[in-house]
N, C-alpha and C positions, 0 to 999 in steps of 0.2 A: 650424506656420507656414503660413497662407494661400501659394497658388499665388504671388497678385501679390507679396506685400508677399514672397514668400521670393527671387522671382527682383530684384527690386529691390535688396535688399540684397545679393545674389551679382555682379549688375551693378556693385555701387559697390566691393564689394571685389575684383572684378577691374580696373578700373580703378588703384585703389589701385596693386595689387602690378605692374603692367603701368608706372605711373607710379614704383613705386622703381626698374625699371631701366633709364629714362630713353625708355622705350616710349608709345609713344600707346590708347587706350582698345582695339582690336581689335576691334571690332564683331561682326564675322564671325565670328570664332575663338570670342567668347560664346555667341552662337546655335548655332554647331556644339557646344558642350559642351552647350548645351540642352537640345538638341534629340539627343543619343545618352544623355542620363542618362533622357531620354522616352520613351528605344524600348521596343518591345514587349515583355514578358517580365518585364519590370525590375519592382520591386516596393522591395524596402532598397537598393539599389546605385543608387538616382536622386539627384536634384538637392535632395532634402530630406536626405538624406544630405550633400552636401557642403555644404549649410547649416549642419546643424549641426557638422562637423568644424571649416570656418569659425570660426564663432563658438565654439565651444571652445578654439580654438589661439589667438584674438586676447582671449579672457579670462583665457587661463593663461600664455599666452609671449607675452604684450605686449610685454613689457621684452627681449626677445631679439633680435637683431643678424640672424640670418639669418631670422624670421619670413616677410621676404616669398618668400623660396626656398622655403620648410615650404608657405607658401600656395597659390605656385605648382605644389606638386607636389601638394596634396591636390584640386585641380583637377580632373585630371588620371589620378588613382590609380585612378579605375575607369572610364575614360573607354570604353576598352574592354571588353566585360563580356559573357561566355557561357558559360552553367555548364557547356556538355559542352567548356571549354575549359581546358589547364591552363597557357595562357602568356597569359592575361589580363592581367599586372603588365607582362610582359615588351612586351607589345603597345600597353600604355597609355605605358609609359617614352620607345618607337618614335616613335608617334606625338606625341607630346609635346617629343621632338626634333627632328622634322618642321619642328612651328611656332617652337619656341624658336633654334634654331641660324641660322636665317636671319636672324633679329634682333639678333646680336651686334654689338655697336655699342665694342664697345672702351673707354669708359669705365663706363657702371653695369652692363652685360649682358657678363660676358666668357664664356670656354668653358668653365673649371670652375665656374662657376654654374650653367650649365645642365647640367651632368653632374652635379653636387652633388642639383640637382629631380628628375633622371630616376634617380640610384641611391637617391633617398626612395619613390618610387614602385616600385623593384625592391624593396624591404627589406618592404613589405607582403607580399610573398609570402609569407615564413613572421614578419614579422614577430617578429622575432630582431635584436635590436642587436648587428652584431659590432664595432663600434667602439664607442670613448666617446664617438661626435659627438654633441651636443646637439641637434644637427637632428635626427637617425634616433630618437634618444631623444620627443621633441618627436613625429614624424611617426607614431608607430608609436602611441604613447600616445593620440595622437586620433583616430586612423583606430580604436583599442578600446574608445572612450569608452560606445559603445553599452553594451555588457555589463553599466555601472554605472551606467545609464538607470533615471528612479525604474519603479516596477514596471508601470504602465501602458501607457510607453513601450517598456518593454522585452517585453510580451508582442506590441504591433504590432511590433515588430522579429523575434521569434521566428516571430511567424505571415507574415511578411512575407520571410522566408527558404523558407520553407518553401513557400512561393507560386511561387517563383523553382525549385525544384528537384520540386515535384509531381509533373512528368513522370515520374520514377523509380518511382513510386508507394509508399502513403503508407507498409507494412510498410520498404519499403527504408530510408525519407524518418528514421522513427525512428530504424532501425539505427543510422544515419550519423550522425544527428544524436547521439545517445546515446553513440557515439564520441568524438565532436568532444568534446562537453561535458564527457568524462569527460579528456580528454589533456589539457583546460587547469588549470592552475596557477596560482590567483590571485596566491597571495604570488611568484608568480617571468614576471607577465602586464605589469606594467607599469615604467617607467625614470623617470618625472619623479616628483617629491611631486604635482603634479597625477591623476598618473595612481592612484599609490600612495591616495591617501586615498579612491578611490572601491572597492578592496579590497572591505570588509563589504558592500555593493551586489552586488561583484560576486558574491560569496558565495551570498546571500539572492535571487538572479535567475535563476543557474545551478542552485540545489538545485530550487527553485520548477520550472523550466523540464523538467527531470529529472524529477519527479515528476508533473509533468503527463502528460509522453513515456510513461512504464512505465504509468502510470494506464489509458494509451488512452480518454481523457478526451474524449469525442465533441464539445464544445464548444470544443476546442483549436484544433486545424487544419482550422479553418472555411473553406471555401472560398467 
């Protein structure tokens, strides 16, 4: 998604969800998401990122009652973001409270709404549904839609991770990564039938991505 045409549409679907809870566009509060999904370092955790979670969550949980709360908190979810940090979630929820709690206006914006967005934003941490909320269900599913990206997309996402943690250097960079990829669990990774039918994707992206890893496939982790 082109720069303009991505942030134009993030513009209009903040607006949107700022407008279900009886809020006006926040101008400011946009450009500050911007403009921190643009900082330096960032590479998958930026503002094409929550484009497309965006537009994921409003093609699969259209028909759902609390979408604009899901929205608002995928906003938000990596607002704060520093890999040698391990209360990113917890820091992005904070701040997100920040802006939301001051706006409570008692009919469309009340207090368990906005704690409702800020513990969707906490549950990405280890992204684990412990409740049956269809929100958390919904929240977690989009924020891992990545994983089941056709195979193009998903290798700029792997080398795009790997951008972001470099630093470590690259023998470590595998290790961990080889880790990761090994503890997830497709059949027991996603909560919605949205989530569920991108499964074999996820399958056939993970083993790909693995085999690239062990390979030490000098074309991979292109810098």
């Amino acid at each position: 998604m082109k720069t303009l045409f991505r942030d134009a549409y993030l513009l209009s679907e903040w607006i949107k969800t700022n407008r279900a809870f009886g809020l006006g566009p926040n101008f400011r509060e946009f450009e500050f998401l911007r403009k921190s999904h643009g900082g330096s370092g960032r590479h998958y955790h930026s503002f094409e990122h929550i484009a497309e979670c965006i537009r994921f969550a409003n093609t699969h949980y259209g028909d759902q009652p609390t979408l604009p709360i899901v929205k608002w908190a995928l906003f938000y979810h990596d607002v704060i973001y520093d890999v040698k940090s391990k209360t990113n979630e917890e820091d992005s929820a904070a701040r997100f409270e920040v802006f939301a709690l001051s706006r409570i206006n008692g009919e469309k914006l009340t207090p368990s709404m906005v704690f409702l967005s800020s513990a969707l934003i906490r549950s990405t941490a280890s992204h684990r549904a412990e409740s049956a909320s269809i929100s958390t269900a919904m929240m977690i599913d989009t924020d891992l839609h990545i994983l089941g990206a056709e195979r193009s997309r998903y290798l700029r996402y792997a080398r795009d991770v790997w951008l972001e943690y470099s630093s470590v250097g690259e023998d470590a960079y595998r290790q961990g990564r080889l880790a990761f990829l090994n503890s997830i669990n497709p059949f027991d990774l996603f909560h919605t039938d949205a989530g569920r039918a991108l499964i074999p994707q996820v399958i056939g992206n993970i083993t790909m991505e693995m085999a690239l890893l062990e390979s030490r496939d000098p074309n991979f982790l292109t810098l």
